[in-house]
C-alpha positions as CSV (number, residue, x, y, z in Angstrom):
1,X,0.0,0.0,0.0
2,X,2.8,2.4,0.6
3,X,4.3,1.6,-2.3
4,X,1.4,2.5,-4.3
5,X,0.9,5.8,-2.3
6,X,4.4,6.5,-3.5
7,X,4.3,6.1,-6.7
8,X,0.8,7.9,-7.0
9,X,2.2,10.9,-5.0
10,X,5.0,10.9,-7.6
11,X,2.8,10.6,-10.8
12,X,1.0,13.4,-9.3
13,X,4.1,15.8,-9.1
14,X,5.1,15.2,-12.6
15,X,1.1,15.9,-13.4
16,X,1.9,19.4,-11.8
17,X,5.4,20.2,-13.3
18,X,3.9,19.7,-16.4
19,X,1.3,22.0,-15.6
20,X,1.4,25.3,-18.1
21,X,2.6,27.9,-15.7
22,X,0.4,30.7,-15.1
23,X,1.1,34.4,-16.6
24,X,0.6,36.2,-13.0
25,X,3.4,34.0,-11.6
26,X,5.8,36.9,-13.7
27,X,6.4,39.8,-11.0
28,X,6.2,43.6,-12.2
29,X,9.8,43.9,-13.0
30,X,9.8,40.8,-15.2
31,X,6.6,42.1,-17.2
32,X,8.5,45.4,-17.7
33,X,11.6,43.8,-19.5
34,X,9.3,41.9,-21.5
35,X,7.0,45.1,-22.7
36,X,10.4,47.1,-23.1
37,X,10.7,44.9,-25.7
38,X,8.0,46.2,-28.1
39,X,7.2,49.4,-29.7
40,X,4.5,51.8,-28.3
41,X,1.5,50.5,-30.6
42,X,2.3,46.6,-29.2
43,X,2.1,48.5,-26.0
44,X,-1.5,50.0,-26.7
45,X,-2.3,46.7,-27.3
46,X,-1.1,45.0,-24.5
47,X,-3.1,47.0,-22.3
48,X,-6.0,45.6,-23.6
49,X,-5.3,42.1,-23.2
50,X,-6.2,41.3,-19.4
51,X,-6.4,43.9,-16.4
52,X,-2.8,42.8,-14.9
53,X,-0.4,43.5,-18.1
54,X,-2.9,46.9,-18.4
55,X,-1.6,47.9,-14.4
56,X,2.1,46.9,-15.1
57,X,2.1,49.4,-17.9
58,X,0.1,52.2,-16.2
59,X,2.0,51.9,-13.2
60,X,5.8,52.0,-14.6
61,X,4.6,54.6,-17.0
62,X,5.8,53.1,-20.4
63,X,3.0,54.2,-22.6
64,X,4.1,57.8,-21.6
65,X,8.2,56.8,-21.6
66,X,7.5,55.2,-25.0
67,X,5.6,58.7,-26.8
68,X,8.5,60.5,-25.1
69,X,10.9,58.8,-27.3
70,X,9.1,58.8,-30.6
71,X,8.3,62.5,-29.7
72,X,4.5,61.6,-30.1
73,X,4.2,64.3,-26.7
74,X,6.3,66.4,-27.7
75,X,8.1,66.3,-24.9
76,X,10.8,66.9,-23.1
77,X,10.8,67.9,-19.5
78,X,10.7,65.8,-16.4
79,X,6.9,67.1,-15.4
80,X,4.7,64.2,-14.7
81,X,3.6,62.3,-17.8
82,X,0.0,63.1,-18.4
83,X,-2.7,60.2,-19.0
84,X,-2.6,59.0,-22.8
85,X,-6.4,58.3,-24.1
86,X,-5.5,54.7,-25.8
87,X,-8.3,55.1,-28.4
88,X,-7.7,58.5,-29.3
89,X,-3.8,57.9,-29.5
90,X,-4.9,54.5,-31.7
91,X,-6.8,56.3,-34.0
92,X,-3.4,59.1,-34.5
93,X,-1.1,56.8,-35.1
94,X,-3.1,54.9,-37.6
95,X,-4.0,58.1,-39.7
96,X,-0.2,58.9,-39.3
97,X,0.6,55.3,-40.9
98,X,-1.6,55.6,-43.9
99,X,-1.1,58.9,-44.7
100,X,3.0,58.7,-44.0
101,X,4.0,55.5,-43.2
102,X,5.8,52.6,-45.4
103,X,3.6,50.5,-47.7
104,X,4.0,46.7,-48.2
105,X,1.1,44.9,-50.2
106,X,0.3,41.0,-49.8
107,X,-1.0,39.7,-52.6
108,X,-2.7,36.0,-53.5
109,X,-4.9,33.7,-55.5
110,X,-8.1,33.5,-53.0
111,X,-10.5,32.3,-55.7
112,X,-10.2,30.0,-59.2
113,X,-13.3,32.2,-60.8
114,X,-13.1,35.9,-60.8
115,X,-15.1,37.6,-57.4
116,X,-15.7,41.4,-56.4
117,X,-16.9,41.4,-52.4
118,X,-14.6,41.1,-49.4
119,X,-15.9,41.9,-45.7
120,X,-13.5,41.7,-42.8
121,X,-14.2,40.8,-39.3
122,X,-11.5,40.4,-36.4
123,X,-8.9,38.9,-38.1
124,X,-10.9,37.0,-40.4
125,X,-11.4,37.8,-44.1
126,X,-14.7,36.5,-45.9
127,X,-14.5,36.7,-50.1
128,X,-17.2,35.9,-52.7
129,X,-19.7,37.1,-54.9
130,X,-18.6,36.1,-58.6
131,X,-17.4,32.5,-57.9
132,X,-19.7,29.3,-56.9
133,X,-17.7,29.5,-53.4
134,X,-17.7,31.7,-50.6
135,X,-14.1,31.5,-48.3
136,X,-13.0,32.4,-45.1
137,X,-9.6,33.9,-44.6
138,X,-7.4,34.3,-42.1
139,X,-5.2,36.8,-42.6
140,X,-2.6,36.2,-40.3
141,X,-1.4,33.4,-41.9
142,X,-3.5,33.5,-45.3
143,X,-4.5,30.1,-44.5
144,X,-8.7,29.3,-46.2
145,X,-10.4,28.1,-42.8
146,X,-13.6,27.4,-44.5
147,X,-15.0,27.0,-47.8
148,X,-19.3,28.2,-48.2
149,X,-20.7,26.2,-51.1
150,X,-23.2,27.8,-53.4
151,X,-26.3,25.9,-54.7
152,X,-26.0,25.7,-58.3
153,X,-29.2,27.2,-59.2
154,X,-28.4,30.6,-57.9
155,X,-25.7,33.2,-57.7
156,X,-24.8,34.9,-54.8
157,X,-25.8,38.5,-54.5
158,X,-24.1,40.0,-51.3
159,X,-23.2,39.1,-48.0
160,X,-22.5,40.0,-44.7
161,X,-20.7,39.0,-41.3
162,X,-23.2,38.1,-38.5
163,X,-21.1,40.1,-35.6
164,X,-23.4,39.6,-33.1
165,X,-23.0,36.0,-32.7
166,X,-19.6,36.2,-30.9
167,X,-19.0,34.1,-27.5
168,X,-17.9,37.0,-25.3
169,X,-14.3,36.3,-23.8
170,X,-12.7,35.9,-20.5
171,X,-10.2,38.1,-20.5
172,X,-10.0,41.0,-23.2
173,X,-7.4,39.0,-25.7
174,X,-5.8,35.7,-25.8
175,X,-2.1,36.1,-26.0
176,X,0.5,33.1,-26.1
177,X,3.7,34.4,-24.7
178,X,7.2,32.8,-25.4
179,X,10.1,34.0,-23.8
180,X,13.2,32.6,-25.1
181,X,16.8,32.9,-22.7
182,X,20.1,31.7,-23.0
183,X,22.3,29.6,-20.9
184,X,22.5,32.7,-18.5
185,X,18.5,33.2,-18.2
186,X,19.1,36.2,-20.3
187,X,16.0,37.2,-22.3
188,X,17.1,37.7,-26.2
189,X,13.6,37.0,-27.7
190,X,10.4,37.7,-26.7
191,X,7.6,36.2,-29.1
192,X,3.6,37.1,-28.5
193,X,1.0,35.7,-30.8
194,X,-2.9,34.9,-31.1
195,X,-3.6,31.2,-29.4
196,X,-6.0,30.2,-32.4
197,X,-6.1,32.3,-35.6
198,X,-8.9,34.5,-34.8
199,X,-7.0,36.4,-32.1
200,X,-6.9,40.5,-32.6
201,X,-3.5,40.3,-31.0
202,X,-0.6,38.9,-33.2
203,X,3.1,40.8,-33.1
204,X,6.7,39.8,-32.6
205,X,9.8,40.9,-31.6
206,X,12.7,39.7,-33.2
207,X,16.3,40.0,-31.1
208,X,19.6,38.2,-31.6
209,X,19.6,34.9,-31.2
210,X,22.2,33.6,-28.8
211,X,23.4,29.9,-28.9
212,X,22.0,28.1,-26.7
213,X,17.9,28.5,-26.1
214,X,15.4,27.5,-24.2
215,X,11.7,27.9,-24.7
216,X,9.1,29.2,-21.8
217,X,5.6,29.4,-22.8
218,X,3.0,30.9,-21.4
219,X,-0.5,31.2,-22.1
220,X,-3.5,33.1,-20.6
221,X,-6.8,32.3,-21.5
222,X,-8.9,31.2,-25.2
223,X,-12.2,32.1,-26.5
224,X,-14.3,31.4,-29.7
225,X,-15.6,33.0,-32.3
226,X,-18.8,31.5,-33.2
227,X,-19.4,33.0,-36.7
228,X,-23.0,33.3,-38.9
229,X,-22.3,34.6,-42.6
230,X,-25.8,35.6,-43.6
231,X,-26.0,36.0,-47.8
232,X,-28.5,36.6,-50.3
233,X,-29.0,33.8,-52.9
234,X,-30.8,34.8,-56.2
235,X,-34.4,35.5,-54.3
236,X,-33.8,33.6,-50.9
237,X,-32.0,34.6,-47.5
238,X,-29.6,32.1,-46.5
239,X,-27.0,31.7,-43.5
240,X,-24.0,29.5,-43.1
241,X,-22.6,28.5,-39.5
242,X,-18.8,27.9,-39.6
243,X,-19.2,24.1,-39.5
244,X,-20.6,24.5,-43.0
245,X,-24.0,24.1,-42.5
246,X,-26.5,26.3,-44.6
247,X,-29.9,27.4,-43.3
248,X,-32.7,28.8,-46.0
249,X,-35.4,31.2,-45.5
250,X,-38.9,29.6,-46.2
251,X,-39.3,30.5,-50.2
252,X,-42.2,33.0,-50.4
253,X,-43.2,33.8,-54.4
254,X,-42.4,37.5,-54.7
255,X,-40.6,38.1,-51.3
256,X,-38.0,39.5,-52.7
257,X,-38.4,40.4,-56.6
258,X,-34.8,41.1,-57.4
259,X,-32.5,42.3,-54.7
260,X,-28.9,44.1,-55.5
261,X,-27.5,44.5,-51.8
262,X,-27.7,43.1,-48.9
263,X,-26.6,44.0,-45.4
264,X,-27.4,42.7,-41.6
265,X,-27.7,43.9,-38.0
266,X,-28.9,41.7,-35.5
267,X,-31.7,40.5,-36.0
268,X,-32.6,42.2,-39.6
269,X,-31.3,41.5,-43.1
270,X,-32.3,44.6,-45.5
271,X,-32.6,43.8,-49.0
272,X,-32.6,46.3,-51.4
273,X,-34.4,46.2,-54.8
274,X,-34.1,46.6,-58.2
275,X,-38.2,47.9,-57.6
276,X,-36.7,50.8,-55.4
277,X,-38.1,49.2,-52.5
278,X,-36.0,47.3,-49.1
279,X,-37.6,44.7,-48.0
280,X,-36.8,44.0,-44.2
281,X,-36.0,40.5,-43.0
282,X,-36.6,39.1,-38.9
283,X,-33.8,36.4,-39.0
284,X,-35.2,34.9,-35.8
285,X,-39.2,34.1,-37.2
286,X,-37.5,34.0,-41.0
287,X,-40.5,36.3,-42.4
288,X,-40.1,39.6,-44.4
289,X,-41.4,41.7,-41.6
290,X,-41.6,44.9,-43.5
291,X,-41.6,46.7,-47.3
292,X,-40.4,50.6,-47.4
293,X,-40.3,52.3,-50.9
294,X,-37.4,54.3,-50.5
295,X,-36.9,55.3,-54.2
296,X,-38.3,55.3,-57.9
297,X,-35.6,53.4,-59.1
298,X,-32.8,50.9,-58.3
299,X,-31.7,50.1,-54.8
300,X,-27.6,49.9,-55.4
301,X,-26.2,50.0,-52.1
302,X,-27.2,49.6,-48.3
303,X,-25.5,51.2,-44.9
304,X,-27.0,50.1,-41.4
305,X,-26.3,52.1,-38.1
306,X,-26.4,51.1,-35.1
307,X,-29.3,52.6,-33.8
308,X,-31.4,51.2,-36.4
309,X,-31.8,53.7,-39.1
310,X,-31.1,52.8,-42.3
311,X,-29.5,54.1,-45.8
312,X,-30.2,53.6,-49.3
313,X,-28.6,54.7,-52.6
314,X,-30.0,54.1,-56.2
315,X,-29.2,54.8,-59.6
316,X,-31.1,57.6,-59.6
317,X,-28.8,59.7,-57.6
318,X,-29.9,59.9,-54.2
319,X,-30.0,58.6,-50.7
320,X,-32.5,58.0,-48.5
321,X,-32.8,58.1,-45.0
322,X,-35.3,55.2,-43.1
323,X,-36.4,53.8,-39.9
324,X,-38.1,49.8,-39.7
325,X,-40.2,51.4,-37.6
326,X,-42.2,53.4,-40.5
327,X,-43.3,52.3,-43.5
328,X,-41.4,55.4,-45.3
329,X,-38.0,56.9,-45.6
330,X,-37.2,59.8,-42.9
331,X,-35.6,61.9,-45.0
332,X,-34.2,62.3,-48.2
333,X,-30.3,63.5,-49.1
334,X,-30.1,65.3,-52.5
335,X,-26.9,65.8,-54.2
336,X,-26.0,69.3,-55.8
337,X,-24.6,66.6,-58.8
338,X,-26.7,65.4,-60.9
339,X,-24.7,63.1,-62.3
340,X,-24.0,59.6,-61.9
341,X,-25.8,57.4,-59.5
342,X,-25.2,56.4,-56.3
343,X,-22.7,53.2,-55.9
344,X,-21.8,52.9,-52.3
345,X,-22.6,54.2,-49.1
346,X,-20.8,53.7,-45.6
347,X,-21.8,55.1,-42.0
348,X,-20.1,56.9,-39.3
349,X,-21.6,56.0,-35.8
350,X,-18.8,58.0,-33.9
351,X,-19.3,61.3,-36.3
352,X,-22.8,60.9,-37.5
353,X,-21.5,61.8,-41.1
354,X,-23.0,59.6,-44.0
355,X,-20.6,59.2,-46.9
356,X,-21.4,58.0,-50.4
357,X,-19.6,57.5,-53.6
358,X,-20.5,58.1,-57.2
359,X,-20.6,56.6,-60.6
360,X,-19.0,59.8,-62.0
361,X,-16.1,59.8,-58.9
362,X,-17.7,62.5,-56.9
363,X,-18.0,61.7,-52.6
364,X,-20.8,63.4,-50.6
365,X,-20.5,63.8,-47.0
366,X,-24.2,64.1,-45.0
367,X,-24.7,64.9,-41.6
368,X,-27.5,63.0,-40.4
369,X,-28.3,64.8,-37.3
370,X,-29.3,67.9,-39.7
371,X,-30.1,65.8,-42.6
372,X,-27.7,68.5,-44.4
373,X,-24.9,68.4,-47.0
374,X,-21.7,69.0,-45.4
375,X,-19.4,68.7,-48.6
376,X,-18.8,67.5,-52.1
377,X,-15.7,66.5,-53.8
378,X,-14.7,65.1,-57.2
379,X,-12.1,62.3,-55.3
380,X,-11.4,60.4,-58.8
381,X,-12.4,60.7,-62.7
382,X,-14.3,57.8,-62.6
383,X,-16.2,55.3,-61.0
384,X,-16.2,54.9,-57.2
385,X,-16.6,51.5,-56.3
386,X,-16.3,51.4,-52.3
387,X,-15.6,53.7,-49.3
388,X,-14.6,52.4,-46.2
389,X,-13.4,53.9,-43.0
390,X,-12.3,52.3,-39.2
391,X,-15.1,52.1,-37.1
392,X,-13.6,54.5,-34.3
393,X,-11.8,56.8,-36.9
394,X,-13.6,60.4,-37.2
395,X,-10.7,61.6,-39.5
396,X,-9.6,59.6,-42.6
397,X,-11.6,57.1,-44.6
398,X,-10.8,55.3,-48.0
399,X,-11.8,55.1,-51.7
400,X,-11.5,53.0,-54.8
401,X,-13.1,52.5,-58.0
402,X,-12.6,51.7,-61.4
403,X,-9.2,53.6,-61.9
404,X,-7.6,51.6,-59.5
405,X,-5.8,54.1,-57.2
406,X,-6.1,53.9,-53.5
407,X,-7.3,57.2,-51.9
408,X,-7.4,58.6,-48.7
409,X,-9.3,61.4,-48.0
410,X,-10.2,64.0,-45.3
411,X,-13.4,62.7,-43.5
412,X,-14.6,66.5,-42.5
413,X,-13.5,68.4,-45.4
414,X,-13.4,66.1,-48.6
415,X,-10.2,66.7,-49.7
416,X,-7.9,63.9,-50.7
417,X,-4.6,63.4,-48.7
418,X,-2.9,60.7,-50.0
419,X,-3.0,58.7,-53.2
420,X,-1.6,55.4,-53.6
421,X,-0.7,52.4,-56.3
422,X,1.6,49.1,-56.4
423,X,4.8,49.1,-57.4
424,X,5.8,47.0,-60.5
425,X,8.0,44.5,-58.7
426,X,7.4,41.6,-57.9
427,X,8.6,39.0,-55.4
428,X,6.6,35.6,-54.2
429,X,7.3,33.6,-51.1
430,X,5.2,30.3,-50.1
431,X,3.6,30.3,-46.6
432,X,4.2,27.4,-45.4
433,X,1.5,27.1,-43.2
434,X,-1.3,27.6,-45.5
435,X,0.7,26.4,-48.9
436,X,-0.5,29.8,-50.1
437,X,2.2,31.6,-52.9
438,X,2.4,35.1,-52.2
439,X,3.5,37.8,-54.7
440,X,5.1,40.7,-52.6
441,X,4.8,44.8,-53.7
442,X,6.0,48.1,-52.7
443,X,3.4,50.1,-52.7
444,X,4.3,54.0,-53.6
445,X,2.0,57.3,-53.6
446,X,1.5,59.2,-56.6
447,X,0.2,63.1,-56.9
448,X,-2.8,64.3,-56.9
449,X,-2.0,66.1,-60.7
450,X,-0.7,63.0,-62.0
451,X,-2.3,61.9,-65.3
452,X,-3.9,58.5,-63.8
453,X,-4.0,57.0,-67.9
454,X,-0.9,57.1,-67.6
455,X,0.4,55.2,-65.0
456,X,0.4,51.4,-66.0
457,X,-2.1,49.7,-65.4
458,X,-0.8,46.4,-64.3
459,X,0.2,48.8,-60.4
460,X,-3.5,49.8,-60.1
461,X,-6.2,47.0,-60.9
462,X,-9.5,48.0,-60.4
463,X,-10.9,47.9,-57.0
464,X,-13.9,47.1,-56.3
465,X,-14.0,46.6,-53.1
466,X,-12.5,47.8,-49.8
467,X,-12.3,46.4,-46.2
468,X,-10.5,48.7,-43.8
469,X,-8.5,47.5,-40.3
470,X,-6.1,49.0,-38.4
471,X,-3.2,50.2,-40.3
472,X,-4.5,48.2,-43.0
473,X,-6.4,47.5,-45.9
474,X,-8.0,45.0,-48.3
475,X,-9.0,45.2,-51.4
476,X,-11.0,42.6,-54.4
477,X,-10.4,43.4,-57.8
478,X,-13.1,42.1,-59.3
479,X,-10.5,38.8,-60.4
480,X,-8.8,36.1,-59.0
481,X,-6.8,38.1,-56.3
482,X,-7.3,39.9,-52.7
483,X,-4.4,42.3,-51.7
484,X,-3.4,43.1,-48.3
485,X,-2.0,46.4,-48.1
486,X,0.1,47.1,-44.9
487,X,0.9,50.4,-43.5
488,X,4.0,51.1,-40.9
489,X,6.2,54.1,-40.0
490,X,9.4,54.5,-41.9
């Protein structure tokens, strides 16, 4: 019997040696050679990942010791560093990257058919709309995570991310921390990375390498995401779960007639017709709850807001303004140019400012509080195709169309700050990981009096359309390739 005590008492030991240690068994002091590490955006970041690593760095100061030395303060005394708002810095420091910073562009093959739509969702990228195949993206590694099969009878229209359907977290981020020391327990490498591919949090530090390593890992917490793509098939509603599964709205003859666009906040799907009507869909009892006529002609593009209202471009030239809770549009936006219809529209929920894009190149800025035209600007000479901007950002948003140049422009004043293109070289690497080749660009800004004919047009395909992340953004080409286009300070 006391052998067998023994030997249990030992298995058990071993059992808790090989035990993952625990992030809070690192002190203050360790944490702060680890952070010193990284550069002041990692930093922001880190102080979002779990309440502990967000003390550590408001205590020793090293937000403020970090904007000190990349003179983001502007200065230089010894007074007591002042509080740094983390959003408001964020959202700085990403204008300063796309407007200044370095441009590297990822390109690859996501689809064997041609496609045009791309919507991006925490570190997840969703393509389709063109090909019998929606795909799911990551793009930390470029590696397809799922594959959405179309029914062959019907093409696919539009499509949206269900956001809503997201198992809330533990801790703010899941972060996987190696440190890596050699045969002094000096620290030479610090690595921190996402623990599945859908993490927001993925940077690393590269350091000399000494000779001989060893490998400490720690992790801290994991969620799920738990992901609904909800998409409009010829005349039907349908949403996919992640496993692959497709669910179909009950077919109703004359539900929807012919619907152009598509987009979805929990729980409604708007569908916008070529009738000038949007139809309004309850995604829980899978019934067309409600029919606005918003226009006399062509519904070509949808933007949702949060709290509920609705807007609608069409062909026509205007948008329209409309609550589900009345059977007609609130108000309606008219354009001092009468040219060109409407052919996208996106929503600020931080600003209040509606922005939408032309068929002639012009941008209109509304501000829906006054239902009033703030400004109008010819951005390109021809078609715009998509505007996007980051959901916090009141400053900057983006353009492309049909010309294929990449535009920033001044959210409050319409004028346009930076221009942008690929550079002509070419290099490819495999990822390993994913098998995915992956031709590598420069990317280079132009100026605004450049003759865009002609600049060739192999380093500006046409966009058509644009998802927008931090210091980055994607665009679809209407063909076989998404591009990744990465911006960083020189």
């Amino acid at each position: 019997m006391g052998i067998t005590e023994t030997a249990g008492e030992s298995s058990a030991r071993k059992t808790r040696r090989r035990a993952p240690t625990s992030i809070e068994s690192l002190d203050a002091d360790i944490l702060c050679m680890i952070f010193s590490f990284l550069d002041l955006f990692d930093l922001v970041h880190c102080t979002v990942v779990c309440n502990s690593w967000h003390a550590v760095i408001k205590k020793l100061k090293l937000l403020q010791s970090s904007c000190r030395k990349m003179h983001q303060l502007g200065s230089t005394s010894l007074e007591q560093p002042r509080e740094i708002d983390v959003e408001d810095f964020a959202m700085k420091h990403h204008k300063m990257a796309l407007l200044r910073g370095r441009i590297e562009i990822e390109r690859w093959e996501a689809h064997s058919h041609r496609f045009s739509q791309c919507r991006m969702k925490k570190g997840l990228l969703l393509t389709g709309v063109g090909d019998k195949v929606m795909r799911l993206w990551s793009l930390d590694s470029y590696k397809c995570m799922e594959e959405y099969s179309l029914p062959d009878a019907a093409s696919l229209v539009d499509f949206d991310f269900d956001e809503s359907k997201v198992k809330p977290p533990q801790v703010h981020s899941c972060v996987k921390l190696t440190l890596v020391m050699d045969e002094n327990c000096s620290l030479v490498e610090v690595e921190m990375r996402g623990f599945n591919e859908q993490c927001v949090i993925c940077f690393h530090v590269d350091v000399c390498l000494a000779r001989s390593l060893e490998l400490v890992t720690f992790v801290t917490g994991c969620f799920e995401y738990k992901y609904f793509i909800v998409g409009l098939v010829g005349t039907r509603i349908s949403i996919w779960r992640r496993n692959g599964q497709r669910s179909i709205f009950p077919s109703r003859e004359g539900t929807i007639p012919k619907g152009l666009c598509m987009r979805y906040i929990d729980p409604e799907a708007v569908v916008g017709c070529e009738d000038g009507t949007a139809r309004i869909f309850d995604m829980y009892s899978k019934t067309c709850s409600q029919i606005i006529r918003t226009h006399g002609g062509p519904i070509t593009c949808l933007s949702l807001s949060d709290n509920q209202l609705f807007l609608s471009g069409s062909s026509l030239g205007r948008v329209t303004v409309s609550d589900p809770l009345l059977d007609q549009p609130v108000a309606t936006l008219k354009s001092t140019i009468t040219a060109g219809g409407i052919q996208t529209i996106c929503f600020n929920q931080g600003s209040n400012l509606a922005f939408s894009g032309t068929t002639a190149g012009y941008v209109s800025c509304w501000d829906l509080r006054k239902m009033r035209r703030v400004w109008e600007n010819r951005v390109s000479p021809n078609v715009v195709y998509s505007i996007q901007q980051l959901k916090n950002d009141t400053s900057v948003m983006v353009a492309g169309g049909i010309d294929g140049v990449l535009r920033f422009v001044d959210q409050k004043r319409g004028r346009v700050l930076s221009s942008c293109i690929m550079d002509d070289k070419v290099s490819t690497v495999l990822r390993r990981q994913s098998q995915v080749v992956v031709e590598k660009r420069r990317g280079k800004r132009v100026s605004q009096d450049v003759e865009i004919d002609k600049i060739e047009r192999k380093t500006r395909p046409q966009i058509s359309c644009i998802a927008m992340g931090m210091k980055k953004v994607v665009t679809a080409h209407s063909g076989k390739f998404i591009s990744v286009w990465k911006f960083s300070h020189s």
